[in-house]
C-alpha positions in Angstrom: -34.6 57.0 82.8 -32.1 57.4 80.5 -33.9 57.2 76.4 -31.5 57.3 73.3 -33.1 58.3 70.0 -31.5 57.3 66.7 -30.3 60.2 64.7 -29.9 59.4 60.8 -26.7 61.1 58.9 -29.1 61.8 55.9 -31.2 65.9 56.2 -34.5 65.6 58.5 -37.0 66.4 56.0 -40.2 63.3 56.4 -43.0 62.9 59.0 -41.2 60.7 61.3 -38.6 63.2 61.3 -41.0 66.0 62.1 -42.5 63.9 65.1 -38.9 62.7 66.5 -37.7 66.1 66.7 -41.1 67.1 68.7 -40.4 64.2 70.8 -36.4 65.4 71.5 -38.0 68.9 72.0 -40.7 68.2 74.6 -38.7 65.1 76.6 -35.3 65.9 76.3 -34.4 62.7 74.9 -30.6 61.7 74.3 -29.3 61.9 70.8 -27.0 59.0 68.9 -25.9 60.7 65.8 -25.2 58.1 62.5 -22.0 59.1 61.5 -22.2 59.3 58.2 -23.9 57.6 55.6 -23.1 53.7 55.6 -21.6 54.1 58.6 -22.8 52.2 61.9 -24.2 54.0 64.9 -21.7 53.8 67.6 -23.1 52.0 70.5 -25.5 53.6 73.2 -23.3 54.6 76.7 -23.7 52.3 79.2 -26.6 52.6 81.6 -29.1 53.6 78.7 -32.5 52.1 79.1 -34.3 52.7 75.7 -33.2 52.8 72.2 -35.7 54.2 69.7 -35.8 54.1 66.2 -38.2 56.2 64.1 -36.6 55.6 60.8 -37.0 51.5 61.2 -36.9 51.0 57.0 -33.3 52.6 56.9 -30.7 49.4 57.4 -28.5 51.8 60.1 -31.3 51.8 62.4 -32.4 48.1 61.9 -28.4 47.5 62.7 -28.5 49.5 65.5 -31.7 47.7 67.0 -30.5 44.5 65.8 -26.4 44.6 67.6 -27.9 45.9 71.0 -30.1 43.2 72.2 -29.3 44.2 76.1 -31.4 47.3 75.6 -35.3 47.3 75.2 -36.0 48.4 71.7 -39.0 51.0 70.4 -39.7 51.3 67.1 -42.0 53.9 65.5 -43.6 52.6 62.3 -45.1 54.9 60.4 -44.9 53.5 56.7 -47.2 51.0 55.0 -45.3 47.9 54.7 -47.0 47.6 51.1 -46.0 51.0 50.4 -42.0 50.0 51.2 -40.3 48.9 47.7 -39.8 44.7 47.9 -36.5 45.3 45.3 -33.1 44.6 46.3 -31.0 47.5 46.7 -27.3 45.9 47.9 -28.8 43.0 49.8 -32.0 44.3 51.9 -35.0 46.0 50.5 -36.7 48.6 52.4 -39.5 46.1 53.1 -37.2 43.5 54.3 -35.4 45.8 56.4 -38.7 47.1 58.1 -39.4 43.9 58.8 -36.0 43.1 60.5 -36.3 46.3 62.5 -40.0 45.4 63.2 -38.9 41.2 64.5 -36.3 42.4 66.9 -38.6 45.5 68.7 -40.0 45.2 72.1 -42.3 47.6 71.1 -44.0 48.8 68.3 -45.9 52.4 67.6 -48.2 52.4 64.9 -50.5 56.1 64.0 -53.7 53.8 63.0 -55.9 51.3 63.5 -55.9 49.9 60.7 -52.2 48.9 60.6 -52.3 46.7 63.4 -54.0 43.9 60.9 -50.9 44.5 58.1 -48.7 43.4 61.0 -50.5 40.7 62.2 -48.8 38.9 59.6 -45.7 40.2 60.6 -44.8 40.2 64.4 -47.1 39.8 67.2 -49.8 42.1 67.9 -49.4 42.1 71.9 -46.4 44.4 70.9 -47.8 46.6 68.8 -49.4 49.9 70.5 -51.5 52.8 68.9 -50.4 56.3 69.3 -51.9 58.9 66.5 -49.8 61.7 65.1 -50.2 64.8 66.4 -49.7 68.5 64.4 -48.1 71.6 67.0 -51.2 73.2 68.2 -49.3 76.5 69.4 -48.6 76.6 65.0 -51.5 75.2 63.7 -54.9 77.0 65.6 -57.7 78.9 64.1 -56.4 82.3 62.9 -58.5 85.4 63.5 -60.5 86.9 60.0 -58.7 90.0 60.7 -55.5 87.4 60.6 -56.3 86.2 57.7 -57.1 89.4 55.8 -53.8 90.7 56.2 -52.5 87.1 55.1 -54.4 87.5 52.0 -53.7 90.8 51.2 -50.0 89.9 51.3 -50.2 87.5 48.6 -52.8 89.1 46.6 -55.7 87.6 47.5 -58.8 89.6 46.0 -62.3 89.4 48.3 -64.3 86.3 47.0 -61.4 84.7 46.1 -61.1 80.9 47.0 -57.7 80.1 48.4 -57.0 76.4 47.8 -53.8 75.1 49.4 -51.1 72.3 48.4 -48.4 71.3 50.9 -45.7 68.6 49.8 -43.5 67.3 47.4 -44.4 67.5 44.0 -43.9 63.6 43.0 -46.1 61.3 41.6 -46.9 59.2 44.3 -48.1 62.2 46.6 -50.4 62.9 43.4 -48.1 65.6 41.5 -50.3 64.3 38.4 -53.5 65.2 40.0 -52.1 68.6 40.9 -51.0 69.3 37.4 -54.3 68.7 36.5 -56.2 71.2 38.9 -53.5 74.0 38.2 -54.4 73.7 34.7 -58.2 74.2 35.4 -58.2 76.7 37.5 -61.3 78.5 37.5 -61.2 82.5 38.0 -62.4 82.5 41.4 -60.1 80.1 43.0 -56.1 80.6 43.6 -54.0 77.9 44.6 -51.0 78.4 47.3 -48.4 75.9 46.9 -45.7 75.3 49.8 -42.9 72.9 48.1 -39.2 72.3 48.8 -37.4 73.5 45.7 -34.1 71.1 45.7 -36.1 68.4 44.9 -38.9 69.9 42.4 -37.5 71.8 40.1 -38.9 70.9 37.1 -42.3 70.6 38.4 -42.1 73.9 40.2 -41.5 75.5 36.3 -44.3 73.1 34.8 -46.8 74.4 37.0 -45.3 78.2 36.8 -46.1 78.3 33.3 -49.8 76.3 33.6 -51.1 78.1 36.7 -49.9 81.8 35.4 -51.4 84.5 37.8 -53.8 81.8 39.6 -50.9 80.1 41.1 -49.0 81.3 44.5 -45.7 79.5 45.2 -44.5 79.2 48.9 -41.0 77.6 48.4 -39.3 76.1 51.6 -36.2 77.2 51.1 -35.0 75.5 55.0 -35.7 72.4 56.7 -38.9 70.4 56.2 -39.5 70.1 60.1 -39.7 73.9 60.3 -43.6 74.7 60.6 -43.1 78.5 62.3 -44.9 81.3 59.2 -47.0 78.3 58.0 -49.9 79.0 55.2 -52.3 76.3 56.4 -54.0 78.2 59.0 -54.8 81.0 56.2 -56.0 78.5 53.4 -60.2 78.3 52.9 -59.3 74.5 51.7 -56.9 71.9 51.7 -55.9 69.9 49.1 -54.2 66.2 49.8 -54.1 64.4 46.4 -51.7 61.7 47.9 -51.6 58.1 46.1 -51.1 56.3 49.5 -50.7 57.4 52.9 -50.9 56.3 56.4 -52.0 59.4 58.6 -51.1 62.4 56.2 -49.7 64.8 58.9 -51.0 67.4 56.5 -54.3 66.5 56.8 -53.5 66.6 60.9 -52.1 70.2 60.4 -55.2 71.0 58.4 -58.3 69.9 60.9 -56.4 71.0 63.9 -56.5 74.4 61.9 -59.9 73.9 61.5 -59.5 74.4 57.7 -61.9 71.9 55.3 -59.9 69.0 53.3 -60.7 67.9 50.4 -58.3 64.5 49.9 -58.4 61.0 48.3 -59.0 58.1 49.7 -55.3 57.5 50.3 -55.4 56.1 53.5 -57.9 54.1 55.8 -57.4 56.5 58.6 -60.1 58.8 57.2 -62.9 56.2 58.0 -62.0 56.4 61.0 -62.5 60.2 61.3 -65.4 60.0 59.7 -66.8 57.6 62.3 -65.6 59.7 65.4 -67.7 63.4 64.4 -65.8 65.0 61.6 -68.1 65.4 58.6 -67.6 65.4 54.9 -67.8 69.4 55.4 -64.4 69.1 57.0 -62.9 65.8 55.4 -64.4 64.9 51.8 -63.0 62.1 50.4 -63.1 61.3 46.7 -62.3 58.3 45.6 -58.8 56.5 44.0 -59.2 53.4 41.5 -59.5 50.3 43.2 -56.4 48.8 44.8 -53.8 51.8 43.8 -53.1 52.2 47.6 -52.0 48.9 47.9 -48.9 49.3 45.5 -45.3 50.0 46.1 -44.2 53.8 45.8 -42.1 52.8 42.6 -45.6 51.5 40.9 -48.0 54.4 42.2 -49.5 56.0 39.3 -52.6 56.9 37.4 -53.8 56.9 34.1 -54.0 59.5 32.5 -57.7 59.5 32.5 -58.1 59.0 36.0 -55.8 61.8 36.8 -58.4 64.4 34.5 -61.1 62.8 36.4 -60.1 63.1 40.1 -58.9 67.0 39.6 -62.5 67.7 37.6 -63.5 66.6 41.2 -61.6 68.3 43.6 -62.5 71.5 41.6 -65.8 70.6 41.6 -66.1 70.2 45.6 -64.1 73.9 46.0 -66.9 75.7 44.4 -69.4 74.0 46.2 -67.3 75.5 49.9 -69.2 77.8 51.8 -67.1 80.4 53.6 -66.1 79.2 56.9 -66.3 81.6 60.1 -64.3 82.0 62.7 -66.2 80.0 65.1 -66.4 77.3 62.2 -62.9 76.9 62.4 -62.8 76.7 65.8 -65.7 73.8 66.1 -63.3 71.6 63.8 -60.4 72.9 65.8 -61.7 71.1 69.0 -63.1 68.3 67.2 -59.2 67.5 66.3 -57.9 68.2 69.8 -60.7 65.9 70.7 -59.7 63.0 68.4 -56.3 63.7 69.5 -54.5 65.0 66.8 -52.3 67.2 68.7 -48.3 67.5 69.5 -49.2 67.3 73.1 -51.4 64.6 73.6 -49.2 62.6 70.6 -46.3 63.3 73.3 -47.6 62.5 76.4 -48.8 59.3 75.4 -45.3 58.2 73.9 -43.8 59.4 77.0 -45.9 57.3 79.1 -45.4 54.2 76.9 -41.4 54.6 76.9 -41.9 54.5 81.1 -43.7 51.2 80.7 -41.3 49.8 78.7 -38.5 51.5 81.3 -40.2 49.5 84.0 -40.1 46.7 82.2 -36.5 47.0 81.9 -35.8 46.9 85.7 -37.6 44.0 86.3 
């Protein structure tokens, strides 16, 4: 079985990213290296039996897919098709170049449910299959109380102290307005820890220095996205997710399989889901986003000003109401995760079985 991933010339730094390099790392899968930026992919060697995209809104990738139609084709779809800008950028918008990618695919791997109907306008649904993200479960476990002490106490972290945790780019579809907001308020007893990537958040990074004072902590990733080794999610008493529109926030993932609380928006119908299947608002609470903002291209994702004071009044609101949570807390929401499978190894195993299928399917 001989599987060829496609490898774009721009840094790995996105969730698709993160999952394709766990999927290299666990089943060895041939890499096809983009050249360089506008440049095609060469083609696959001969005798390859899958080629797989995981970046199918990028127009290399949907080229790739597109000039090898002797190979069977998987596509990893992870992006909201509303979410993908509709303007013309040199021919092909994103969206139209999703679309291309998702026309020509054998097969088709969505993270939820709930995407299945966006496509079933799209392509159909007989190719579509559903495989959720999973989070690295040897990196993302309960950590011990005397872990977390020393954690703490390495930051600064005095006893009673709430520590609230942000992890993401500071831009204003992922909420950046919202978080502005909550650094601002900050009450006394709660610190916020927030893990950012400074090239791209400069600016914001000094906006909230000077608003947040002592009650900010700032964790800069100063190396690749992807790396999730020394991570502060396990330590946090609460996650905060104040995305604008998501389709399963791998943060969130990280988070429950950590057995740490969220506290999110409603960015994303995947949380109904969870909801239904055993986790309760103790370990997901969702507050509400206006009506219809998670329908709306990135460039047009925004709140009003308003809103924004309103939705951060809440999330502080819901911190102080968090009870301590135990080690055997943690671990109850930690097996409640592995159980809706949210991990790297169940994620994995699954896609490995589907690209056999589709292998088989190739020999006949």
């Amino acid at each position: 079985m001989s599987i060829v991933t496609l490898i774009p010339a721009w840094p790995q730094r996105y969730g698709q990213d993160f999952r394709q390099q766990l999927t290299i790392e666990r089943l060895g899968l041939k890499r096809l290296h983009q050249p360089g930026l506008r440049n095609p992919y060469q083609p696959p060697q001969s005798g390859t039996d899958l080629l797989i995209s995981f970046n199918p809104e990028h127009k290399e990738d949907a080229d790739a897919l597109e000039a090898n139609v002797n190979i069977r084709r998987i596509v990893h779809h992870q992006l909201r098709l509303s979410y993908l800008d509709s303007q013309k950028k040199k021919g092909e918008s994103f969206r139209e170049i999703a679309c291309r990618s998702l026309s020509i695919a054998d097969r088709i791997i969505v993270p939820a449910d709930f995407m299945i109907e966006e496509l079933s306008r799209s392509v159909p649904i007989n190719k579509v299959s559903v495989i959720r993200n999973g989070a690295a479960e040897d990196v993302f476990k309960p950590t011990t109380n005397k872990e977390r002490r020393s954690f703490r106490s390495q930051i600064g972290i005095k006893s009673g102290e709430i520590l609230a945790g942000y992890v993401g780019s500071l831009s204003v579809p992922k909420g950046y307005q919202i978080i502005k907001e909550i650094t601002s308020e900050l009450p006394d007893s709660v610190r916020l820890l927030v893990r950012t990537y400074p090239e791209e958040s400069t600016s914001e990074i000094n906006e909230l220095k000077a608003l947040g004072k002592d009650r900010l902590i700032l964790d800069l990733d100063n190396h690749s996205r992807l790396a999730r080794r020394s991570h502060p999610t396990p330590f946090l008493d609460v996650l905060f997710v104040t995305s604008l529109c998501e389709t399963v926030s791998m943060v969130v993932v990280e988070a429950l399989l950590s057995g740490i609380p969220v506290i999110t928006t409603g960015c994303t119908p995947f949380f109904n889901d969870l909801l239904d299947e055993g986790f309760g608002s103790d370990d997901l609470e969702v507050i509400s986003l206006p009506s219809g903002i998670d329908s709306l291209e990135r460039r047009f994702l925004k709140l009003e000003e308003n809103d924004a004071k309103e939705i951060s009044e809440k999330f502080l609101s819901h911190v102080m109401c968090k009870e301590p949570i135990s080690f055997t807390g943690r671990s109850c929401r930690s097996n409640l995760a592995k159980r809706a499978g949210l991990t790297a190894t169940c994620m994995v195993s699954k896609f490995c079985k589907l690209y056999e299928a589709e292998c088989i399917k190739e020999d006949d």
